[in-house]
ChimeraX commands (.cxc) that place a marker at each C-alpha (Angstrom):
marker #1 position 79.87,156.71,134.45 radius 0.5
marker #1 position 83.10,156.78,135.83 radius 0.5
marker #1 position 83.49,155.87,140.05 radius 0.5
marker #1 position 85.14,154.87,142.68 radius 0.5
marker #1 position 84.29,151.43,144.05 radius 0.5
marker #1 position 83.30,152.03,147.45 radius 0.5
marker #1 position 82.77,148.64,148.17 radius 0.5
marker #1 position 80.67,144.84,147.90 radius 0.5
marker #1 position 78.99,141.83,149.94 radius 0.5
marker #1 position 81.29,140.13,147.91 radius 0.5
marker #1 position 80.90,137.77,144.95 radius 0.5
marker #1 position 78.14,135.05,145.09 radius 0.5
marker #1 position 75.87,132.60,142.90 radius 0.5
marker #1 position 72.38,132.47,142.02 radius 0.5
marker #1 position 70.33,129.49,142.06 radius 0.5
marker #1 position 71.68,128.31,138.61 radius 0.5
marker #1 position 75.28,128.80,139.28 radius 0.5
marker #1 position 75.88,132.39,137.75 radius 0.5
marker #1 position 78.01,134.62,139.61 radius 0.5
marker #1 position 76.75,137.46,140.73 radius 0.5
marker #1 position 78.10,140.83,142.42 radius 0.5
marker #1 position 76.07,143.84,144.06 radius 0.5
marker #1 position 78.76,146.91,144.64 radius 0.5
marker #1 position 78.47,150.38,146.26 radius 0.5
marker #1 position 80.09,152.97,143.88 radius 0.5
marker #1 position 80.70,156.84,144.24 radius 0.5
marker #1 position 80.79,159.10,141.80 radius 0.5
marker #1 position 82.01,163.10,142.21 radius 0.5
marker #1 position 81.50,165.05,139.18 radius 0.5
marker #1 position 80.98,168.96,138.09 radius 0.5
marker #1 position 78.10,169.33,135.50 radius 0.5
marker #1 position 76.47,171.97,133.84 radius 0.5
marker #1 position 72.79,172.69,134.57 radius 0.5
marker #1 position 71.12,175.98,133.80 radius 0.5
marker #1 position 74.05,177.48,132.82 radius 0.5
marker #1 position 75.44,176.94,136.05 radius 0.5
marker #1 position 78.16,174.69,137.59 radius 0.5
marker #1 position 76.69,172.39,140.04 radius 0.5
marker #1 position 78.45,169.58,142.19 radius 0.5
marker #1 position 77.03,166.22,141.83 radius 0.5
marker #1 position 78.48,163.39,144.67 radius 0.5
marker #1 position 76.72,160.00,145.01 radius 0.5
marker #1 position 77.00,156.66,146.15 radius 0.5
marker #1 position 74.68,153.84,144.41 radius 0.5
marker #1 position 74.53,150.35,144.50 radius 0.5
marker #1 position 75.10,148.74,141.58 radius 0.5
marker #1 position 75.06,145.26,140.06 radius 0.5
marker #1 position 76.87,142.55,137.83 radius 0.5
marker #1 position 76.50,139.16,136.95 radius 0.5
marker #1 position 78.81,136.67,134.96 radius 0.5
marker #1 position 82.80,137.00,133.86 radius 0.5
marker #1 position 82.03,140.77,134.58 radius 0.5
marker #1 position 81.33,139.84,138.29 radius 0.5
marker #1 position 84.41,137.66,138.63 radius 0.5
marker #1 position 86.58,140.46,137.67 radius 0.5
marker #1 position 85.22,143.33,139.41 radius 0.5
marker #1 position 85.12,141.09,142.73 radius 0.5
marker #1 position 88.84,141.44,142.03 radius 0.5
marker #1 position 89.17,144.83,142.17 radius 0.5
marker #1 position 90.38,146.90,145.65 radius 0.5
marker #1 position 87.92,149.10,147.28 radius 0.5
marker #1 position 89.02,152.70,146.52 radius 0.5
marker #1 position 89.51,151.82,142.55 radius 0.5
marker #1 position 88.74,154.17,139.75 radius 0.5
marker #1 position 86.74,152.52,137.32 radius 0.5
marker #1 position 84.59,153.56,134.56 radius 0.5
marker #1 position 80.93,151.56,134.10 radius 0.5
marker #1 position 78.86,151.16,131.78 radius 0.5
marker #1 position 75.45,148.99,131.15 radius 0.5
marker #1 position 71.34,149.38,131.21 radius 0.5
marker #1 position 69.10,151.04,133.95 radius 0.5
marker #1 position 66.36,148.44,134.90 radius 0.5
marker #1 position 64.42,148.16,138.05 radius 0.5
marker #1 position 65.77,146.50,141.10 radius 0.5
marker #1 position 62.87,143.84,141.12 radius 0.5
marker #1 position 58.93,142.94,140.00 radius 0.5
marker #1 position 57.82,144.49,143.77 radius 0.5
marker #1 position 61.11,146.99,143.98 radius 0.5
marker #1 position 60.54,149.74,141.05 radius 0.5
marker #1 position 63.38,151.83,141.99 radius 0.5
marker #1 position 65.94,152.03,139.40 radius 0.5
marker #1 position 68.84,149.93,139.30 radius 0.5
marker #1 position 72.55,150.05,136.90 radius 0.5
marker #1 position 73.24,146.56,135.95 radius 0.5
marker #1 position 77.14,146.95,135.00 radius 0.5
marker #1 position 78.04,145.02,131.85 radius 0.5
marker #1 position 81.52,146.35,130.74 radius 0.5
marker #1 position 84.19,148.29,133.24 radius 0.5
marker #1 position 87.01,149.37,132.11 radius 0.5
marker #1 position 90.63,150.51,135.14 radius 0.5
marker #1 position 90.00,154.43,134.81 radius 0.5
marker #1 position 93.21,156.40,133.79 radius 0.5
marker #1 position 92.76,160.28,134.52 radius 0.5
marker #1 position 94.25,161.29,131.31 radius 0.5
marker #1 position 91.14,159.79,129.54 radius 0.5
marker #1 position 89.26,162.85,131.07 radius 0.5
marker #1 position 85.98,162.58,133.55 radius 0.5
marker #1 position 82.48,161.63,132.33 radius 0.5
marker link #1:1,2 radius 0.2
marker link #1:2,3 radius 0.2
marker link #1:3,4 radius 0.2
marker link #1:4,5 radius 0.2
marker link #1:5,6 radius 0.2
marker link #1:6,7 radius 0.2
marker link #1:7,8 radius 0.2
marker link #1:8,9 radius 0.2
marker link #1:9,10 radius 0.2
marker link #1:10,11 radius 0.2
marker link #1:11,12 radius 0.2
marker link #1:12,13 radius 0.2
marker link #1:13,14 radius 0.2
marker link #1:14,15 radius 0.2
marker link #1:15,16 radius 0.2
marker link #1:16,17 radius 0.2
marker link #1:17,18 radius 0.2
marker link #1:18,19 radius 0.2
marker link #1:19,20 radius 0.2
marker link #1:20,21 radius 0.2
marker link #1:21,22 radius 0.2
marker link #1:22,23 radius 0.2
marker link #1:23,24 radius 0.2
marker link #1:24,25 radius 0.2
marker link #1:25,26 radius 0.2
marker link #1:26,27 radius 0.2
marker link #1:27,28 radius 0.2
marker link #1:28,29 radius 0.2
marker link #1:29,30 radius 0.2
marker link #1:30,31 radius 0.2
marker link #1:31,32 radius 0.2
marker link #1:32,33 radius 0.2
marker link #1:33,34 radius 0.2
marker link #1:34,35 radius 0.2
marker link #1:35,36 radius 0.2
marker link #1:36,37 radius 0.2
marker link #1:37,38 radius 0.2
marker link #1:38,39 radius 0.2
marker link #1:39,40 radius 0.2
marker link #1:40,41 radius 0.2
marker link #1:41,42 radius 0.2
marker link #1:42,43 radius 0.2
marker link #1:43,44 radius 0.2
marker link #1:44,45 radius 0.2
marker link #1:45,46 radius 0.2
marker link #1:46,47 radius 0.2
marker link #1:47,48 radius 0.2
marker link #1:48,49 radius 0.2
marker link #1:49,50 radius 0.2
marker link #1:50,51 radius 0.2
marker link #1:51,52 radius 0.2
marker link #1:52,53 radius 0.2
marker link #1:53,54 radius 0.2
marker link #1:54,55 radius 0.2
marker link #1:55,56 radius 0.2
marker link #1:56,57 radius 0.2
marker link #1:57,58 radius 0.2
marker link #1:58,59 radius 0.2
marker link #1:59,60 radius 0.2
marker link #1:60,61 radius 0.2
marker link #1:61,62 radius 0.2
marker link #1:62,63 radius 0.2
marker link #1:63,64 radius 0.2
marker link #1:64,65 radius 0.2
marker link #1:65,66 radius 0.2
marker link #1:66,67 radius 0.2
marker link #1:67,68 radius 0.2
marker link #1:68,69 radius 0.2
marker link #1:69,70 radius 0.2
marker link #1:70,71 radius 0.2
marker link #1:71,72 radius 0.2
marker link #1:72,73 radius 0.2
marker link #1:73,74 radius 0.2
marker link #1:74,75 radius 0.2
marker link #1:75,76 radius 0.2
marker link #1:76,77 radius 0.2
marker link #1:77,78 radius 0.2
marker link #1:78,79 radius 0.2
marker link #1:79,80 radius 0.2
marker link #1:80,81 radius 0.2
marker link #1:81,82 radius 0.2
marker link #1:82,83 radius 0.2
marker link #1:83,84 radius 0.2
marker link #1:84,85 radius 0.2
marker link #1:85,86 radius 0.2
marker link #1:86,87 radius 0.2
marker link #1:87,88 radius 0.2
marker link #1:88,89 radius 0.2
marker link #1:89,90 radius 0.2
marker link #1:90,91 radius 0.2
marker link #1:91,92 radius 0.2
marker link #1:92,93 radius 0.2
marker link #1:93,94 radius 0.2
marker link #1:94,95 radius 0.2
marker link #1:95,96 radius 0.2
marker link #1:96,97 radius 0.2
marker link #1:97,98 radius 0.2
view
């Protein structure tokens, strides 16, 4: 998915000393459903944990970045899903959109 980071709580640590990082991201794509252009604009939360989390606590809100990583839910009592980020990569726009 490529985004825009739209912002963070900043980075912190769980109990055992891992850093950790929960992010708001947007994404604004056009996508093909039903042979039909449709508009798709979000804003999730997201979140990282280790070396990934150091770096992308780095980053400036308003950065283009592209994510990727696994869909789990948020918690045992929270089944909503939720993107854990394990590899981002600066997003150049002459890679093309996702």
């Amino acid at each position: 998915m490529t985004a825009r980071l739209a912002g963070s709580d900043g980075l912190r640590y769980t109990p055992s000393g891992l850093p950790t990082l929960r992010l708001r991201v947007a994404h604004t794509s056009q996508q093909q459903e039903g042979g039909r252009n449709r508009a798709v604009e979000i804003e999730t939360e997201v979140v990282t944990f280790g070396d990934t989390a150091r770096r992308l606590a780095q980053l400036p809100t308003g950065e283009q970045i592209r994510l990727s990583g696994f869909l789990d839910r948020k918690g045992v009592k929270y089944p909503t899903l939720e993107l854990h980020v394990t590899e981002f990569e600066l997003f150049s726009p002459q890679s093309g959109p996702d």
